[in-house]
N, CA, C and O of each residue as an XYZ file, in Angstrom:
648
protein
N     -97.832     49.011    158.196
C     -99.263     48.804    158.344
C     -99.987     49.061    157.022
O    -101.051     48.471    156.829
N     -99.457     49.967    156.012
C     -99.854     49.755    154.622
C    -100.466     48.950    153.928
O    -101.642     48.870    153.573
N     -99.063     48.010    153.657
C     -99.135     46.555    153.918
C    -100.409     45.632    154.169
O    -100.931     44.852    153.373
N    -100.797     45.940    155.563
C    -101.865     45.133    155.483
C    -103.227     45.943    155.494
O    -104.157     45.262    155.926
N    -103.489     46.926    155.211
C    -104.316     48.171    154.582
C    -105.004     47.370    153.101
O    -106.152     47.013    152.837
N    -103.335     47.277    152.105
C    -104.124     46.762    151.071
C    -104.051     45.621    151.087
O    -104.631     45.033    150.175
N    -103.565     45.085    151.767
C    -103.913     43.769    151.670
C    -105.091     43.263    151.839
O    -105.527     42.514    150.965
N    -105.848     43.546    152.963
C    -107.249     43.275    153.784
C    -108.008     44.209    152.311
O    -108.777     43.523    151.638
N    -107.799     45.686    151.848
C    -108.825     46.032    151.016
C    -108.625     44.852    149.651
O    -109.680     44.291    149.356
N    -107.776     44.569    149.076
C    -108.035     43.443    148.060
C    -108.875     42.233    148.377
O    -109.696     41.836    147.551
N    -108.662     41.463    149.854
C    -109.388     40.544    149.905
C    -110.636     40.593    149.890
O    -111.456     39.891    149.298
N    -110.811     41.885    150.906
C    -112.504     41.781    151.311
C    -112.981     42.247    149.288
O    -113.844     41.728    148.580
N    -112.240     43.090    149.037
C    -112.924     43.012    147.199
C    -113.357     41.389    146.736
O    -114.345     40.965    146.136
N    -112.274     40.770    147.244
C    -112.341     38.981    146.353
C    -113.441     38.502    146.965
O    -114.160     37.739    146.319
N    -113.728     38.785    148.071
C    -114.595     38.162    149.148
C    -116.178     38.832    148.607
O    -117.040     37.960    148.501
N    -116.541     39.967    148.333
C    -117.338     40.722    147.668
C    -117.903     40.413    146.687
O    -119.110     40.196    146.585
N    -116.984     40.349    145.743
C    -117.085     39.663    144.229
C    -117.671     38.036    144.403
O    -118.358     37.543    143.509
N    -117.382     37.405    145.429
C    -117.957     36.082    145.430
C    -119.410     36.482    145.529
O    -120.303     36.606    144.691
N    -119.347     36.634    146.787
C    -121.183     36.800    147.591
C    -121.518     37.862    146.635
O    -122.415     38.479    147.208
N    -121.311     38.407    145.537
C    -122.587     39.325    144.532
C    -122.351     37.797    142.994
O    -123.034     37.803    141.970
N    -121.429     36.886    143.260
C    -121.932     36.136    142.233
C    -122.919     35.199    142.985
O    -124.027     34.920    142.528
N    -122.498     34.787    144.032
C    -123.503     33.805    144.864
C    -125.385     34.448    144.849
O    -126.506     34.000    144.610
N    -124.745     35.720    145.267
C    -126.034     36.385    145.426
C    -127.079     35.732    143.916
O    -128.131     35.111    143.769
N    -125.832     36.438    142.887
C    -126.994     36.318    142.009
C    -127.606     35.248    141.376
O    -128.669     35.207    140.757
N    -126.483     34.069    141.706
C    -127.313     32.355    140.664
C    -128.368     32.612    142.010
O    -129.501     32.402    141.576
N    -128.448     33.023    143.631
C    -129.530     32.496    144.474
C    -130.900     33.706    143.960
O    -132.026     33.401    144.352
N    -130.781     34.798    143.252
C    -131.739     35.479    143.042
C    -132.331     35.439    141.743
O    -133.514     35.637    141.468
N    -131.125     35.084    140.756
C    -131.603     35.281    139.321
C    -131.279     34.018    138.332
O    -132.110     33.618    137.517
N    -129.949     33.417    138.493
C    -129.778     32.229    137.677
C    -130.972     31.061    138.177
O    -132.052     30.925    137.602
N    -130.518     30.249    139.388
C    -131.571     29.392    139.967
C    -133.083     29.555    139.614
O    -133.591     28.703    138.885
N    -133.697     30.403    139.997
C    -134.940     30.795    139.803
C    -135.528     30.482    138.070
O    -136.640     30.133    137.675
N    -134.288     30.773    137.333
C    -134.849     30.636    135.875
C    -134.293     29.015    135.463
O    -134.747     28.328    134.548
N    -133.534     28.755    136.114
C    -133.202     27.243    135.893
C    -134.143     26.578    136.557
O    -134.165     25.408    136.176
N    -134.923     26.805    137.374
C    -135.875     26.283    137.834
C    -137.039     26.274    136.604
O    -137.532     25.166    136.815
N    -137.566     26.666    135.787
C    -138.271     27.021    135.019
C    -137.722     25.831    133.919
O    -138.707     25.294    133.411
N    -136.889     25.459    133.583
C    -136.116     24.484    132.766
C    -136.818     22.636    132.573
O    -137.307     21.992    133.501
N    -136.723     22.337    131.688
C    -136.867     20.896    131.311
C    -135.752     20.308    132.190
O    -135.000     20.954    132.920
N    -135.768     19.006    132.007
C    -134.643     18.265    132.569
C    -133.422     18.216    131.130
O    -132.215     18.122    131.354
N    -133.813     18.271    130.142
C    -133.015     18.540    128.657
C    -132.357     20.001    129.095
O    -131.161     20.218    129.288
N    -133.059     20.604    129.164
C    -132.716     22.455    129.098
C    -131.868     22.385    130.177
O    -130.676     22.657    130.034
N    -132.395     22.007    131.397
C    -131.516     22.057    132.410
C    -130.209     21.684    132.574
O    -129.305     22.288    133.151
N    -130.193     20.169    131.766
C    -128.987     19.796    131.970
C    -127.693     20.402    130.977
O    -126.503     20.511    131.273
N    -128.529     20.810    129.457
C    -127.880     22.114    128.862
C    -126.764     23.215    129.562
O    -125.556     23.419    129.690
N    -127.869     23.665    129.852
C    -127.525     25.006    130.545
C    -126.651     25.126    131.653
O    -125.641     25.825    131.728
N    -127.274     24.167    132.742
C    -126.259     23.964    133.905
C    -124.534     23.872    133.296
O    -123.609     24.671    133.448
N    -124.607     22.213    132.383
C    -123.185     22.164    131.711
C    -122.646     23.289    131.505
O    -121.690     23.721    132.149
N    -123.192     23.845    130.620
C    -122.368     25.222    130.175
C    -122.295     26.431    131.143
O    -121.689     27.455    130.829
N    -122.869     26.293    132.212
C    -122.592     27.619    133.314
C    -121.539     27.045    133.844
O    -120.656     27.841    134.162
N    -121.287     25.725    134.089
C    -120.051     24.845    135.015
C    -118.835     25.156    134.020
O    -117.806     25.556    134.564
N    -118.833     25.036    132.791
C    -117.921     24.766    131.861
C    -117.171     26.471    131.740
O    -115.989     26.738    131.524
N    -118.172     27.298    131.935
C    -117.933     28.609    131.811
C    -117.719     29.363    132.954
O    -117.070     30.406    132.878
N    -118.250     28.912    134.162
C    -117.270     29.250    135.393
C    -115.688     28.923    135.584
O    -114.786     29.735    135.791
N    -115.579     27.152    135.424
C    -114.308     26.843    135.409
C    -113.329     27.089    134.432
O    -112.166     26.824    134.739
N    -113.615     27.634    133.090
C    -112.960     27.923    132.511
C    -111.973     29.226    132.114
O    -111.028     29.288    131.328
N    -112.399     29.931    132.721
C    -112.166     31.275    132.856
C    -110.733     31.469    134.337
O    -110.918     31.830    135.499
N    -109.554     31.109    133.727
C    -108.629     31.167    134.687
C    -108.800     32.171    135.757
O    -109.128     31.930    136.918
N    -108.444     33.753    135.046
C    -108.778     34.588    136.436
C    -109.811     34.918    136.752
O    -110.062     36.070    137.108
N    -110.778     33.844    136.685
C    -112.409     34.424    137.007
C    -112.576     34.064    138.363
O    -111.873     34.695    139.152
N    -113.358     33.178    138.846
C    -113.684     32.901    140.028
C    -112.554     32.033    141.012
O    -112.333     32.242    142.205
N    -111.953     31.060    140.182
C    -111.176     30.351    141.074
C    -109.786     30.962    141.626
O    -108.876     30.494    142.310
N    -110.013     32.136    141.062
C    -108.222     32.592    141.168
C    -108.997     33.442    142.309
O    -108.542     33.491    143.452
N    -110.311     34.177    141.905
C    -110.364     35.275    143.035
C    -110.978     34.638    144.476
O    -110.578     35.125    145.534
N    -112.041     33.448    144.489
C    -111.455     32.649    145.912
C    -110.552     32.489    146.592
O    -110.351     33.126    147.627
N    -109.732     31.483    146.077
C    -108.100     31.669    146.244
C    -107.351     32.455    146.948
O    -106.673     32.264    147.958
N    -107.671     33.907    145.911
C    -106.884     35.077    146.934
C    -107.892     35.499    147.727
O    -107.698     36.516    148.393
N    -108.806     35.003    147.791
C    -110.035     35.815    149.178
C    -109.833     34.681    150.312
O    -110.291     34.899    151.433
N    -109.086     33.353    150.009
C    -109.501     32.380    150.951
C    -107.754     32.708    151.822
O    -107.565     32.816    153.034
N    -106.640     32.803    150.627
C    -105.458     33.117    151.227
C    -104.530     34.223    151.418
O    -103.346     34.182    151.752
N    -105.501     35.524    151.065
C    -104.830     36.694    151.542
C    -104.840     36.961    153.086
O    -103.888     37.400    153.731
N    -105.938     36.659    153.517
C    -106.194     37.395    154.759
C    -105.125     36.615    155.906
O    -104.840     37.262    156.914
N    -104.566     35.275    155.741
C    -103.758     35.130    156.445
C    -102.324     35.585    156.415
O    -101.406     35.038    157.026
N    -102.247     36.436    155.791
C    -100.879     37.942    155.836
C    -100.943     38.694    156.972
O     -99.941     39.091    157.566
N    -102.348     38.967    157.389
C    -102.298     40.087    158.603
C    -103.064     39.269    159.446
O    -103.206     40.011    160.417
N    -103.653     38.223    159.711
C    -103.302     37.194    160.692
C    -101.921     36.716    161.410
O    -101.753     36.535    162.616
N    -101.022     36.568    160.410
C    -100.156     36.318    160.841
C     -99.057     37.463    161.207
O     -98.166     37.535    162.053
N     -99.451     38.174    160.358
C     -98.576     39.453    160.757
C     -98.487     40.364    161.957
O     -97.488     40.954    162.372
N     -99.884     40.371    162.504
C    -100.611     40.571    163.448
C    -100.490     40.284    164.534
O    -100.674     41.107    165.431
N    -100.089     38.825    164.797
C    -100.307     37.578    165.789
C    -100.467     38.409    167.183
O    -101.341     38.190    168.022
N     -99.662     39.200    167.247
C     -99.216     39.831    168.815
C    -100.548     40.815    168.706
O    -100.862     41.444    169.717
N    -101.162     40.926    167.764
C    -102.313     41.985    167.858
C    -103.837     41.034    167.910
O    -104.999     41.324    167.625
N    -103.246     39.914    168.367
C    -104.987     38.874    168.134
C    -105.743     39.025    168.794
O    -106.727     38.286    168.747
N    -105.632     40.309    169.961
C    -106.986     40.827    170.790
C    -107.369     41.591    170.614
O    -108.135     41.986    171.493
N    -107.216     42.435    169.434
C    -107.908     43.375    169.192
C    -108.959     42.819    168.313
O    -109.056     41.644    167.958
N    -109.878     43.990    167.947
C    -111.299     44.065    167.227
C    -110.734     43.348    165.560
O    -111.301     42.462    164.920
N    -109.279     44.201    165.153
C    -109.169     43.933    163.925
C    -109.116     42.454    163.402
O    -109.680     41.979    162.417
N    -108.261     41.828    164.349
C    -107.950     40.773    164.235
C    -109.025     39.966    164.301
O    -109.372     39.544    163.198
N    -109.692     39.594    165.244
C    -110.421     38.916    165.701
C    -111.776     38.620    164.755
O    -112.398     37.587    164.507
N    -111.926     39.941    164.370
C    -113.435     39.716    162.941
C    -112.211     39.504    161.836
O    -112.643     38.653    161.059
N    -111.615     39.680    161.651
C    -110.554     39.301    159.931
C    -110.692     37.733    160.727
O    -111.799     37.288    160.425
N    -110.241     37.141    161.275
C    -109.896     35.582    161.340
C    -111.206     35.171    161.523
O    -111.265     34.063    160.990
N    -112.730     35.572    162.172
C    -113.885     35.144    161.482
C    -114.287     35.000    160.570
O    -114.785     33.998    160.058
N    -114.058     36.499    160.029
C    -114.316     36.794    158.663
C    -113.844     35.395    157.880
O    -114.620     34.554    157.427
N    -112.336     35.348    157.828
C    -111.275     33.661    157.330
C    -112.293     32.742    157.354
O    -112.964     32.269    156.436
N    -112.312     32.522    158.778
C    -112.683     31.215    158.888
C    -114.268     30.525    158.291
O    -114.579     29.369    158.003
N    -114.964     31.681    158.273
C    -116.280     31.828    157.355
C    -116.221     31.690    156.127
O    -117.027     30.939    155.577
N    -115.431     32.253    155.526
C    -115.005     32.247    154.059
C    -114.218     31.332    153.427
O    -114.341     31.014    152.244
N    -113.094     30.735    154.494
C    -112.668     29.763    154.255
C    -113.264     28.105    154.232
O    -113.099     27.156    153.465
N    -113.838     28.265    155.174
C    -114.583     26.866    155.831
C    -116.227     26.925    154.860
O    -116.623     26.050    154.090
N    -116.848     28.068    155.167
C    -118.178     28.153    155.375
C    -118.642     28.260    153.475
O    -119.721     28.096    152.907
N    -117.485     28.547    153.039
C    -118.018     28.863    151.544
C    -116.400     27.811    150.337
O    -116.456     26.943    149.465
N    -115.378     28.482    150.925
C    -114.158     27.624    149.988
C    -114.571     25.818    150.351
O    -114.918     25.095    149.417
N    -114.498     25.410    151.424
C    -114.019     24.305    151.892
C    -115.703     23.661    151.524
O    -115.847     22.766    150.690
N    -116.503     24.071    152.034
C    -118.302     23.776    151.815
C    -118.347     23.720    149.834
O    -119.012     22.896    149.206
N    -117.350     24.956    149.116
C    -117.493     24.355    147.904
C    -117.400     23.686    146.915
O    -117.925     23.421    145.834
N    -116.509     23.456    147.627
C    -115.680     21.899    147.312
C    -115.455     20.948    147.539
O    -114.536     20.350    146.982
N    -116.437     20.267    148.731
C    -116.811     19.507    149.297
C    -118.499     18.621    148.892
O    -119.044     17.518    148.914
N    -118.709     19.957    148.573
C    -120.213     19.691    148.355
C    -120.751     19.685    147.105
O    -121.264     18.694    146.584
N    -120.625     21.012    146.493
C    -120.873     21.633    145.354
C    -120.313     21.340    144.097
O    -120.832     20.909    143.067
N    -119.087     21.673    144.391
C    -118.312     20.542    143.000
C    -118.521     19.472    142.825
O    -118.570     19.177    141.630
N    -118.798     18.109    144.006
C    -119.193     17.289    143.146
C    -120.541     17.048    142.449
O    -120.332     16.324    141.475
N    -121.507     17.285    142.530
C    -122.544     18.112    142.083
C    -122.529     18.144    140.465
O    -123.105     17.567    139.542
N    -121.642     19.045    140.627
C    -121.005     20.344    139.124
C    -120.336     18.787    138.603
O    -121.044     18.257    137.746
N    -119.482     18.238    138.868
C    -118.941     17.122    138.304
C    -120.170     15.898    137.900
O    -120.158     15.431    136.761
N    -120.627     15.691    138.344
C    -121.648     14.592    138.237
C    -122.709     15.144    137.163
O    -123.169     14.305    136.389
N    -123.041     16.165    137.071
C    -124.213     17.175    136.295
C    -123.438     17.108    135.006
O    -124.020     17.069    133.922
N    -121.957     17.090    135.131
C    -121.382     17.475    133.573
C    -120.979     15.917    133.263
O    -120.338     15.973    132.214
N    -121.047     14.762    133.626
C    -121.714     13.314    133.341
C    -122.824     13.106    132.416
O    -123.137     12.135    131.726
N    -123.337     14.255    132.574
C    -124.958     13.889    132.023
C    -125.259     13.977    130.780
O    -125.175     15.142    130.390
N    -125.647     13.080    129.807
C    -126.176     13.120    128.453
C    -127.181     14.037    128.568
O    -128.096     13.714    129.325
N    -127.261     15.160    127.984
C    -128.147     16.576    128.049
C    -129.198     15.817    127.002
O    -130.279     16.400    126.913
N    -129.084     14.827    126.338
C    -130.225     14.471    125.740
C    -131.449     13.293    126.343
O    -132.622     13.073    126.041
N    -130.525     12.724    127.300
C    -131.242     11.535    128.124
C    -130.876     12.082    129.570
O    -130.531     11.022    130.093
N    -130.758     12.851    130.352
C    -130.580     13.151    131.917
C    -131.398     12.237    132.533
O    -132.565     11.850    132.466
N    -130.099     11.960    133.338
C    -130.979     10.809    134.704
C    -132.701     11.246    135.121
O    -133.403     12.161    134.690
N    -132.901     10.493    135.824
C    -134.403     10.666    135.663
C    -134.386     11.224    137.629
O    -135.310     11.695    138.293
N    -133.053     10.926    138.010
C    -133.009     11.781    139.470
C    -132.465     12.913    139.084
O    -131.534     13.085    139.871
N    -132.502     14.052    138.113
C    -132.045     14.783    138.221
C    -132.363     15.848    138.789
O    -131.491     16.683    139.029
N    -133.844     16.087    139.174
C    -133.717     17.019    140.211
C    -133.416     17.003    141.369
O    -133.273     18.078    141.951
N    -133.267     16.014    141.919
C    -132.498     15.932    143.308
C    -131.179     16.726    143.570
O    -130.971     17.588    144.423
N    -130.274     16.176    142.542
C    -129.369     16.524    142.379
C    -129.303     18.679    141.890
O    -128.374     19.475    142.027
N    -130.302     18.824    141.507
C    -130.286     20.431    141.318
C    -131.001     20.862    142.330
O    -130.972     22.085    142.467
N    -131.846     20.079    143.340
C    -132.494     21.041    144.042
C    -131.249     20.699    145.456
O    -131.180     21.419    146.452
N    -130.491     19.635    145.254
C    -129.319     19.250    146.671
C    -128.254     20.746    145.991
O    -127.665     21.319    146.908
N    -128.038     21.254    144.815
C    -127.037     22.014    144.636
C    -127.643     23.497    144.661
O    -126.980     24.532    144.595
N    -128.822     23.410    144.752
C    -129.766     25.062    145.266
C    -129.767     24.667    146.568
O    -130.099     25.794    146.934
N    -129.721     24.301    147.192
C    -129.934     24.096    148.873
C    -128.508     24.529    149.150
O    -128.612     25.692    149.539
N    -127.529     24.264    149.148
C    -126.218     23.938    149.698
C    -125.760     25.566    149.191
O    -125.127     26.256    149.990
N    -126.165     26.178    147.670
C    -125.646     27.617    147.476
C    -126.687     28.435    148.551
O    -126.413     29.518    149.069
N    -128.056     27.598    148.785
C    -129.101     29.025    149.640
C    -127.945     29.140    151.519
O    -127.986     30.139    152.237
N    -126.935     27.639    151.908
C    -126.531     27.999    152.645
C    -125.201     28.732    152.633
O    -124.986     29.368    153.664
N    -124.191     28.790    151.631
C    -123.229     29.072    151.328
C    -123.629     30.719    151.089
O    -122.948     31.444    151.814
N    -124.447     31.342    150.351
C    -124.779     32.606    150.250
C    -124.637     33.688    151.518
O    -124.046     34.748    151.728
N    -125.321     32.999    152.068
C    -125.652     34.100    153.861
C    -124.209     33.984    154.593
O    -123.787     34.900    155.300
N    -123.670     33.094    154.425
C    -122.152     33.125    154.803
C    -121.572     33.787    154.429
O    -120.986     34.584    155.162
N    -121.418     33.796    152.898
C    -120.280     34.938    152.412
C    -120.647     36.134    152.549
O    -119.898     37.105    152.448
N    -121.826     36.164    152.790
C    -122.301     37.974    152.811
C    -121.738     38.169    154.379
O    -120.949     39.094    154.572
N    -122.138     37.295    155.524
C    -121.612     37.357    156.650
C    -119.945     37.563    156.960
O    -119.532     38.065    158.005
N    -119.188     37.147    156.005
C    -118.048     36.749    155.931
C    -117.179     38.271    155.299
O    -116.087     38.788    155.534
N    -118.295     38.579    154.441
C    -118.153     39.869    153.632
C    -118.099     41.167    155.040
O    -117.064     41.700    155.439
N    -119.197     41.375    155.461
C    -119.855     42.355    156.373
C    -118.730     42.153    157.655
O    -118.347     43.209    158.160
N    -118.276     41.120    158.114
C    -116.937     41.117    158.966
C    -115.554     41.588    158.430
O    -114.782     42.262    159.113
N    -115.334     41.242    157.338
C    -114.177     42.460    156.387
C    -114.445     43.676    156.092
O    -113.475     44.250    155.598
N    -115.412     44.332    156.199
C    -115.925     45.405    155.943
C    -115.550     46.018    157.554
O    -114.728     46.921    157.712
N    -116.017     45.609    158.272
C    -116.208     46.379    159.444
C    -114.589     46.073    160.295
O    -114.052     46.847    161.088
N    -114.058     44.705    159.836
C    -112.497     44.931    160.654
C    -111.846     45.945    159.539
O    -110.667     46.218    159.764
N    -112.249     46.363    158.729
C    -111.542     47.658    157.782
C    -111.462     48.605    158.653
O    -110.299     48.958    158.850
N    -112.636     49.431    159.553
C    -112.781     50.174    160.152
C    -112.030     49.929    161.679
O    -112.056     50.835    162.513
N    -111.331     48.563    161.975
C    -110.432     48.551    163.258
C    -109.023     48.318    162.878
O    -108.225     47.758    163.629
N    -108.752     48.727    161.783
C    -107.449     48.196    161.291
C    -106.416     49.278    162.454
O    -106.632     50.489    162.484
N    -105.424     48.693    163.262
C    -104.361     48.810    164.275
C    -103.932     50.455    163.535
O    -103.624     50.313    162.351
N    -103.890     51.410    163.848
C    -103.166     52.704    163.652
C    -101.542     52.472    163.376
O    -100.837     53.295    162.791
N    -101.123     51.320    163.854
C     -99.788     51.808    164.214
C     -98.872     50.833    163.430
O     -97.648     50.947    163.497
């Protein structure tokens, strides 16, 4: 049961670390990119995309292990899927998996792909659509992972004794 002790405490960390970066482009990056030219904007955006994805063990590695740790003690578990622990960890999953991994890459990346298209000296003349469709989609992705977060937190506290 160790085992899945740290296992579940590493994820819900990966899971953590997302929703306080989410948190912050929805409290502090956005807000000042909002303030931006369509020049500045398309600047800046590039290089936050270029500098998220670039960074191997930065964000994409720690999704990853937040989207595919937790199915260790899902599965490990199986015979334990009525309890409390189980049952918020595979919400918790399926929130985090669906509601923020699968939603960000579905939605959001292409976005991030299309934005880094853009001549930062001539930007489309729809370009705010396109930044206010990629602030909409993080204002829903945010409340998820914190939701997603706050269910790993609390199946911590039902983890099986035995």
């Amino acid at each position: 049961m160790n085992s899945v002790r740290v296992v579940h405490l590493v994820y819900t960390y990966g899971i953590g670390l997302f929703a306080g970066l989410l948190y912050t482009f929805e409290q502090g990056v956005i807000p000042a990119l909002m303030t931006l030219s369509a020049t500045e904007y398309a600047k800046v955006q590039q290089e936050l995309i270029r500098s998220l994805d670039a960074f191997p063990t930065g964000v994409i590695v720690v999704a990853n292990l937040a989207m595919l740790l937790p199915l260790y003690p899902l599965g490990r578990l199986w015979k334990e899927r009525h309890t409390a622990y189980w049952r918020l960890t595979a919400l918790g999953w399926v929130l985090f998996f669906f509601g923020v991994g699968v939603f960000t890459i579905a939605l959001n990346v292409p976005i991030n792909n299309t934005v880094l298209t853009w001549n930062p000296a001539a930007p489309p003349t729809d370009w705010e659509s396109a930044r206010n469709a990629w602030n909409s989609l993080n204002a829903i992705r945010t409340p998820i992972n914190f939701l997603s977060f706050l269910l790993m937190i609390w199946a911590a506290f039902e983890i099986p004794k035995g």
